[in-house]
N, CA, C and O of each residue as an XYZ file, in Angstrom:
288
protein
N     -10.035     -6.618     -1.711
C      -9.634     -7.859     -1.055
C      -8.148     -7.788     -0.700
O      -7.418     -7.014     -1.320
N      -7.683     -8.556      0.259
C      -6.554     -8.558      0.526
C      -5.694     -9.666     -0.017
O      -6.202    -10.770     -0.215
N      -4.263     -9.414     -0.301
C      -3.746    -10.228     -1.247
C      -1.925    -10.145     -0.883
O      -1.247     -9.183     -0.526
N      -1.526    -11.638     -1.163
C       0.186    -11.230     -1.267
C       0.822    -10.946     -2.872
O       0.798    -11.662     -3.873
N       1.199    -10.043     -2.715
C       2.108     -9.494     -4.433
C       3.210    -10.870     -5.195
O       4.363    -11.274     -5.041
N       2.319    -11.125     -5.833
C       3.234    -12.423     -6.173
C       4.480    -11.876     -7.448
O       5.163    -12.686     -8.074
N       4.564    -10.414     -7.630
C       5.667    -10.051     -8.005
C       6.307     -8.509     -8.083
O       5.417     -7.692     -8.320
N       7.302     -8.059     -7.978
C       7.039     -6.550     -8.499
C       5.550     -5.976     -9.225
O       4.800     -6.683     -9.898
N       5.321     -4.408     -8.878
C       4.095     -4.383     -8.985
C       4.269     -2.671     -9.783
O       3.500     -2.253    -10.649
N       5.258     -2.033     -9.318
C       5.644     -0.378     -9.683
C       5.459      0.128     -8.256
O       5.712     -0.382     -7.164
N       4.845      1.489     -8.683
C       4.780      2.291     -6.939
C       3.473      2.777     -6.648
O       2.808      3.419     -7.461
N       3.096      2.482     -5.499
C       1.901      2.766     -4.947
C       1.631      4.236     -4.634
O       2.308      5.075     -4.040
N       0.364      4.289     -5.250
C      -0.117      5.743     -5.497
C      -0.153      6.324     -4.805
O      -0.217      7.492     -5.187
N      -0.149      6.113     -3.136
C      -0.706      6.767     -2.033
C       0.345      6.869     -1.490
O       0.477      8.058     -1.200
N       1.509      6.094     -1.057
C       3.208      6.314     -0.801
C       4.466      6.481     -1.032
O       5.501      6.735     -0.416
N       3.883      6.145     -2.737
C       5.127      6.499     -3.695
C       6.010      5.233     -3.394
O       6.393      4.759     -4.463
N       6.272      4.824     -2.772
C       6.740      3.438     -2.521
C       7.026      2.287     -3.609
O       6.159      1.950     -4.416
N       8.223      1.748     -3.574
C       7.462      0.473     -4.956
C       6.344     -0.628     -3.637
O       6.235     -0.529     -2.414
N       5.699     -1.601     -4.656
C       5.128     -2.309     -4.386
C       5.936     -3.638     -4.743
O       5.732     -4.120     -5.857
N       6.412     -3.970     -4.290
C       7.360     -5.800     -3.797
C       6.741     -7.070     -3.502
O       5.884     -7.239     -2.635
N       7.200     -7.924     -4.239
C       7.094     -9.175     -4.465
C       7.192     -9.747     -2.912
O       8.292     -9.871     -2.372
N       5.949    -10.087     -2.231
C       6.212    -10.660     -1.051
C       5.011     -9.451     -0.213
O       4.393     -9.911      0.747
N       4.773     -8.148     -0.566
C       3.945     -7.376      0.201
C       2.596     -7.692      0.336
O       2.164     -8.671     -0.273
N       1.827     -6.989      1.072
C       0.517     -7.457      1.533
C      -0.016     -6.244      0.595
O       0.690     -5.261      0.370
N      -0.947     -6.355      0.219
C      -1.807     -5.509     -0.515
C      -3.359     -5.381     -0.495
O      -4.062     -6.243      0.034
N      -3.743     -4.533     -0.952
C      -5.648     -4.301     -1.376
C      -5.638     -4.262     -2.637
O      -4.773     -3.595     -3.206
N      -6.467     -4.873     -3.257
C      -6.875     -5.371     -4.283
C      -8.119     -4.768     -4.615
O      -9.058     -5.562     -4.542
N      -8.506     -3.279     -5.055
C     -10.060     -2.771     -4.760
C     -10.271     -3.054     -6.474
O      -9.457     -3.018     -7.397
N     -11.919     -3.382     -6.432
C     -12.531     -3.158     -7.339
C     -12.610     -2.974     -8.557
O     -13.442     -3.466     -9.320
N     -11.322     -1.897     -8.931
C     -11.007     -1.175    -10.347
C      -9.960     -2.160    -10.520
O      -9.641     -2.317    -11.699
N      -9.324     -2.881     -9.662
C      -7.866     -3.662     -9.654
C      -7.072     -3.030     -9.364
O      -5.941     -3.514     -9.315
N      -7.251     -1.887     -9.092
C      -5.728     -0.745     -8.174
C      -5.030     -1.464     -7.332
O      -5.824     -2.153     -6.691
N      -3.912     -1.663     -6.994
C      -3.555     -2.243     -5.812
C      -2.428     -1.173     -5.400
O      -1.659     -0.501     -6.088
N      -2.681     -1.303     -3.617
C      -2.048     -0.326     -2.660
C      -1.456     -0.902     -1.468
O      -1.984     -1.997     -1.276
N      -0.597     -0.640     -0.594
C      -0.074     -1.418      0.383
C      -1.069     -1.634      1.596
O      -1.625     -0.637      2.058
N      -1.302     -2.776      2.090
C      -2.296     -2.878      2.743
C      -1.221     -3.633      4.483
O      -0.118     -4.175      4.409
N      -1.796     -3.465      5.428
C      -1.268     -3.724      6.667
C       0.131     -2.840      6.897
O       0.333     -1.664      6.592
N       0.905     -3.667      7.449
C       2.310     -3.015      7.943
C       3.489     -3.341      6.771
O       3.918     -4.432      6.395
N       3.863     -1.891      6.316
C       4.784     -1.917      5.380
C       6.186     -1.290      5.872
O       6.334     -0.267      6.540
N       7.258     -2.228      5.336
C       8.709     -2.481      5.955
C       9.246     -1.077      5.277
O       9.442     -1.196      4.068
N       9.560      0.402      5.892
C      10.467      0.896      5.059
C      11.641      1.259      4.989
O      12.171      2.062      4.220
N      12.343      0.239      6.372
C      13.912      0.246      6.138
C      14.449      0.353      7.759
O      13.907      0.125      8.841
N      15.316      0.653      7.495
C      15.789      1.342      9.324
C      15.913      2.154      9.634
O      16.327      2.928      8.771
N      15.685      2.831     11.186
C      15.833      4.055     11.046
C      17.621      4.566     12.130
O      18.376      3.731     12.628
N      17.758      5.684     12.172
C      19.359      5.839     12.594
C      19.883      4.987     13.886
O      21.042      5.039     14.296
N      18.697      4.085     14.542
C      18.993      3.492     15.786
C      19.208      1.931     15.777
O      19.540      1.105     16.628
N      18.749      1.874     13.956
C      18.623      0.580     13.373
C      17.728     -0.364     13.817
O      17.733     -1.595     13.817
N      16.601      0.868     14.373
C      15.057     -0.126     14.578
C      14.429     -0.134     12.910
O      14.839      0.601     12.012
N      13.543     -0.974     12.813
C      12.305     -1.286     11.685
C      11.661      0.043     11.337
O      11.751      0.804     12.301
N      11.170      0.478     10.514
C      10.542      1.895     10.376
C       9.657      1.221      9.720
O      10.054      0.616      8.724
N       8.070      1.132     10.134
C       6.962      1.022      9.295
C       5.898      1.573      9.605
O       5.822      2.497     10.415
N       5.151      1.178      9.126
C       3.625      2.314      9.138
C       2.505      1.369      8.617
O       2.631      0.293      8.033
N       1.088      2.213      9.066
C      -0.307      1.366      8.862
C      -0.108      1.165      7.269
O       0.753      1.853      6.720
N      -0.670      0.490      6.707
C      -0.932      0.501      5.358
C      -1.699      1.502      4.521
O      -2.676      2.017      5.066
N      -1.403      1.862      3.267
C      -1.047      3.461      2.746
C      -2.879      3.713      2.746
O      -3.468      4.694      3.201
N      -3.673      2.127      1.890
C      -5.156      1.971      1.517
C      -6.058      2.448      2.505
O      -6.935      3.298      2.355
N      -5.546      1.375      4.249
C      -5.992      1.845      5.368
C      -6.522      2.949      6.168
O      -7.497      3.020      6.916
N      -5.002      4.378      5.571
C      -5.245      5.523      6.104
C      -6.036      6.195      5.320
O      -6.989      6.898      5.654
N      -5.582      5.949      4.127
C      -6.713      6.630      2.696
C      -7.858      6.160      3.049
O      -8.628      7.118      2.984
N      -8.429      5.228      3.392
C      -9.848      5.109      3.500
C     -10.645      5.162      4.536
O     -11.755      4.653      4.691
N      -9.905      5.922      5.357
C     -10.233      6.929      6.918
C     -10.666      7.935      6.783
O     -11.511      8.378      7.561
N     -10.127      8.726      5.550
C     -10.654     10.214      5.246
C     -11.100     10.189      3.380
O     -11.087     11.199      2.676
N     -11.424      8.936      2.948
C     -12.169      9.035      1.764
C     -12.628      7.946      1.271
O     -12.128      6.915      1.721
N     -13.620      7.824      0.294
C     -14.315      6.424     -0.195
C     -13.997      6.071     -1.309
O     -14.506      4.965     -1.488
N     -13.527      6.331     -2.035
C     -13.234      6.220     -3.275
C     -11.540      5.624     -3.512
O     -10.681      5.623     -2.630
N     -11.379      5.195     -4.767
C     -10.204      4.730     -5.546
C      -9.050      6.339     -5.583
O      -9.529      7.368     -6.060
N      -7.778      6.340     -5.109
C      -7.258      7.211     -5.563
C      -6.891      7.809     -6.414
O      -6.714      9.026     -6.478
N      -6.664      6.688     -7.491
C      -6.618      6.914     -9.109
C      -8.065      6.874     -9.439
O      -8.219      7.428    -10.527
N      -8.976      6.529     -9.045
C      -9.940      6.553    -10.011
C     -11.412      7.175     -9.143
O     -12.416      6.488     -8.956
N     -11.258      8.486     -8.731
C     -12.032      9.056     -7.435
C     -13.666      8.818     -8.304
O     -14.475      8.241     -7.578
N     -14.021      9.057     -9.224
C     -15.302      9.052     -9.857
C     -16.032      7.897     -9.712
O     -17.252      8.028     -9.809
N     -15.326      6.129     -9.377
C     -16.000      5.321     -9.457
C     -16.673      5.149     -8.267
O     -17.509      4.253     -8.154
C-alpha cells in the first residue's frame, strides 16, 4: 500500500537512501517499506531537482518478491 512516512524510517534497501519523514512510500506485506513515486535527491551542478521513479517501482519491473525477504 502506499503511504506518507510519518517519521524517519533508516535507509531503503533498494537505494541506500535514508527514508524521511514526509516521503511517499510502499508499505508491502512483510511491512518493508521502500520509496515509492518520485524521490527528491538533491541538485544537480545546474541546480535543477535530481529525482527518479521510485526505488519499489523499478524493483518490481524485474522481480516479485520482497527485497529483504525474496522467499515470501
Amino acid at each position: 500500500s502506499e503511504d506518507v512516512l510519518s517519521k524517519d524510517a533508516g535507509e531503503c534497501a533498494i537505494c541506500l537512501e535514508e527514508l524521511q519523514q514526509g516521503d511517499t512510500i510502499a508499505r508491502l506485506p512483510c511491512l518493508c517499506i521502500y520509496h515509492k513515486g518520485q524521490v527528491f535527491l538533491g541538485m544537480d551542478i545546474k541546480y535543477e531537482k535530481v529525482a527518479f521513479t521510485g526505488c519499489i517501482d523499478e524493483w518490481f519491473e524485474v522481480n516479485r518478491s520482497c527485497p529483504e525477504h525474496p522467499s515470501d
